[in-house]
KEKOL-901641 format. One record per residue (C-alpha): x, y, z. Coordinates in steps of 0.02 Angstrom, whole numbers, plus 50000, padded with zeros to 5 digits. Layout:
# residues N
XYZ/...
//
This chain:
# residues 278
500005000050000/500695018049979/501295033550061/499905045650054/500465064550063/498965071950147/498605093550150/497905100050309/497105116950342/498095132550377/496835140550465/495095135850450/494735119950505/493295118450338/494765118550223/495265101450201/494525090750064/493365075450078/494565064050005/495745069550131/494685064950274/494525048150186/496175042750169/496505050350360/495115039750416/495495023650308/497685026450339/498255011450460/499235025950528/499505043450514/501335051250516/501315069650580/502385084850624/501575086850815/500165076050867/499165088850979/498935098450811/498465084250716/497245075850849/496275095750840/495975088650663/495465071950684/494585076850830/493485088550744/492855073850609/492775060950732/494315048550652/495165036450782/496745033650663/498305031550770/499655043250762/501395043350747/502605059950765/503705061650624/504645081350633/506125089850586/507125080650716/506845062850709/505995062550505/507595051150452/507355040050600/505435038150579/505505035150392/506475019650385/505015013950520/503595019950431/504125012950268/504334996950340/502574996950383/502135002250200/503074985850128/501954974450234/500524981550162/499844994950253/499645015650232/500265025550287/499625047550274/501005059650300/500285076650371/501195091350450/500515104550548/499675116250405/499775114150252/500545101750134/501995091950203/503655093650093/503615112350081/504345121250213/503855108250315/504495089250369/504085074650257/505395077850125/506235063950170/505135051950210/504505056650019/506295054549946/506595038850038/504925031249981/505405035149813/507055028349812/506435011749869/505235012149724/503685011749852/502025019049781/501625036849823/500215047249821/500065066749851/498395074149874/498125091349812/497515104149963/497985119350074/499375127550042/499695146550104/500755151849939/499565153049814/498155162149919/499695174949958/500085176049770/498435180449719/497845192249867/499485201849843/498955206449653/500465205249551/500525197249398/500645178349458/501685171849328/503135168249349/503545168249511/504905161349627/504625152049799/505795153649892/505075146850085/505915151450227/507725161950221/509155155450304/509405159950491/511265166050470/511345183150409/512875179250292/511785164550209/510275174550212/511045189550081/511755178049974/510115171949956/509385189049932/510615193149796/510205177849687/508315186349703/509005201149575/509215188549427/507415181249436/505765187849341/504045189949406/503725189849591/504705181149750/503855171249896/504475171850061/503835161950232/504075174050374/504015171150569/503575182750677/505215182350779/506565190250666/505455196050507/506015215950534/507785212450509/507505200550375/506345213550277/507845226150301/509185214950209/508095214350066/507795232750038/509705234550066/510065222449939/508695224349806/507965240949860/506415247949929/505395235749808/503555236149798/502695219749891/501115210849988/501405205550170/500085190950195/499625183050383/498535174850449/497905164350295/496155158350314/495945162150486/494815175050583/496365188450575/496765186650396/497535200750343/498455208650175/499485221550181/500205230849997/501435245249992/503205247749986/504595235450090/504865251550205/503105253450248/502865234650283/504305234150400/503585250350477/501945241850514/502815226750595/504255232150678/503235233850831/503245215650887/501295215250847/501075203650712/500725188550770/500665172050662/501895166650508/501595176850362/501955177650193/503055192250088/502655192949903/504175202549827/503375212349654/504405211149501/505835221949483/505375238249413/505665239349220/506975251749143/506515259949016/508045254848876/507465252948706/509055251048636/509345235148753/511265241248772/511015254548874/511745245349037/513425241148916/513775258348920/513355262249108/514665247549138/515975256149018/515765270149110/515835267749276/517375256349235/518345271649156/517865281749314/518795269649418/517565257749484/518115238549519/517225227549414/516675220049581/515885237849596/515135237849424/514095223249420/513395228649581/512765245849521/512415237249359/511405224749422/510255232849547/509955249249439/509545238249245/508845221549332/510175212049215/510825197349322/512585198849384/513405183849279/512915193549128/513695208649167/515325199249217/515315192249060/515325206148948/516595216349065/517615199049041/517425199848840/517995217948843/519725213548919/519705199448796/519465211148646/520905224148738/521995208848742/521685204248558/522115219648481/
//
């Protein structure tokens, strides 16, 4: 029998579907993040399935366990928390592992708080980037920030509540004061969607107030108006003959045209080629 990757609300308890509750009431077992959250759940529709926990800190452990149980013929429904287990949440692994040993898997669509955020925030929503959660050390964090300046379209972050001022702050440091959607509260009584400017968002938070994890939806970078599509060539010949480091260039280059930073590198590179050549 399979590994069933079950959704779970976010918020209100109504949004989970009826196949869900099937396959939570039929599982032999249910694998989940915490199992006071999950007993809420089962509580509420009256299913007796026994639990097991299976989090961030003993996932590996669990899975060999669990898939044990699916090779002698039983099911077994993965849940986390909120939402769909896998993203930004445990059950990657027990996914992966499942895989690997060529079990069957199943993943139910359901609740997920990215695309609700995507659409309430309204930017175009294609493309767009999700990104999760950002790395807890600062130094990983902005590298992860800078890769933001060579995508298209918007950028979806998971925020917590402890930390989210200073992580709003890298990213208008790094990309600017960009236009974006804070989202909280998804599906709950509180739900709440906030639109303006990065500044403005971390003005309304940096109080301590907001409660809940939330969701940032970064707008696309602003457009600059360059016809000729060379315009940024000569910006970077420029600032190189006033002295800059190419180091420097691609910086300014990069946050003031959009144009990703590997592409401005490699035109400053062909230019010493073509010095060299002649």
């Amino acid at each position: 029998m399979p590994l069933i990757v079950v959704p779970t609300p976010v918020g209100n308890m109504e949004d989970i579907t009826l196949r869900a509750l099937r396959v939570l009431r039929e599982a032999d077992i249910i694998a989940c993040e915490d199992t006071r959250r999950t007993k809420k759940i089962l509580g509420r529709y009256n299913i007796r399935t026994p639990l097991v926990s299976c989090h961030a800190f003993n996932e590996k452990e669990r899975a060999g366990i669990l898939l044990e149980r699916i090779v002698r013929g039983e099911t077994v429904a993965l849940v986390s928390d909120a939402g769909t287990p896998g993203i930004s949440d445990p059950g990657f692994e027990m996914i992966r592992r499942a895989r690997e040993a060529d079990l069957p898997i199943d993943v139910l669509p359901g609740a997920t708080a990215l695309v609700p955020a995507l659409l309430l925030s309204g930017f175009p929503p294609q493309p767009f980037f999700f990104e999760g959660f950002l790395p807890k050390r600062k130094g990983d964090r902005r590298r992860r920030i800078e890769y933001f300046r060579s995508l298209e379209g918007c950028v979806l972050l998971y925020l917590s509540p402890h930390g989210a001022e200073s992580v709003i702050m890298d990213i208008i440091d790094i990309l600017g004061d960009r236009e974006c959607a804070l989202v909280r509260e998804i599906s709950k009584v509180f739900q709440e969607s906030i639109t303006g400017t990065l500044s403005s968002i971390h003005d309304r938070i940096r109080d301590g107030t907001a409660k809940g994890e939330m969701v940032l939806v970064l707008g696309p970078a602003a457009a600059v108006d360059d016809p000729s599509g060379a315009g940024w060539e000569v910006e970077a010949d420029r600032l190189r003959d006033d002295g800059l480091t190419d180091r420097e260039v691609v910086r300014k280059v990069s946050g003031e045209y959009g144009i990703a930073k590997n592409t401005v590198k490699r035109f400053l590179l062909s230019k010493e080629r073509d010095k060299e050549v002649f």
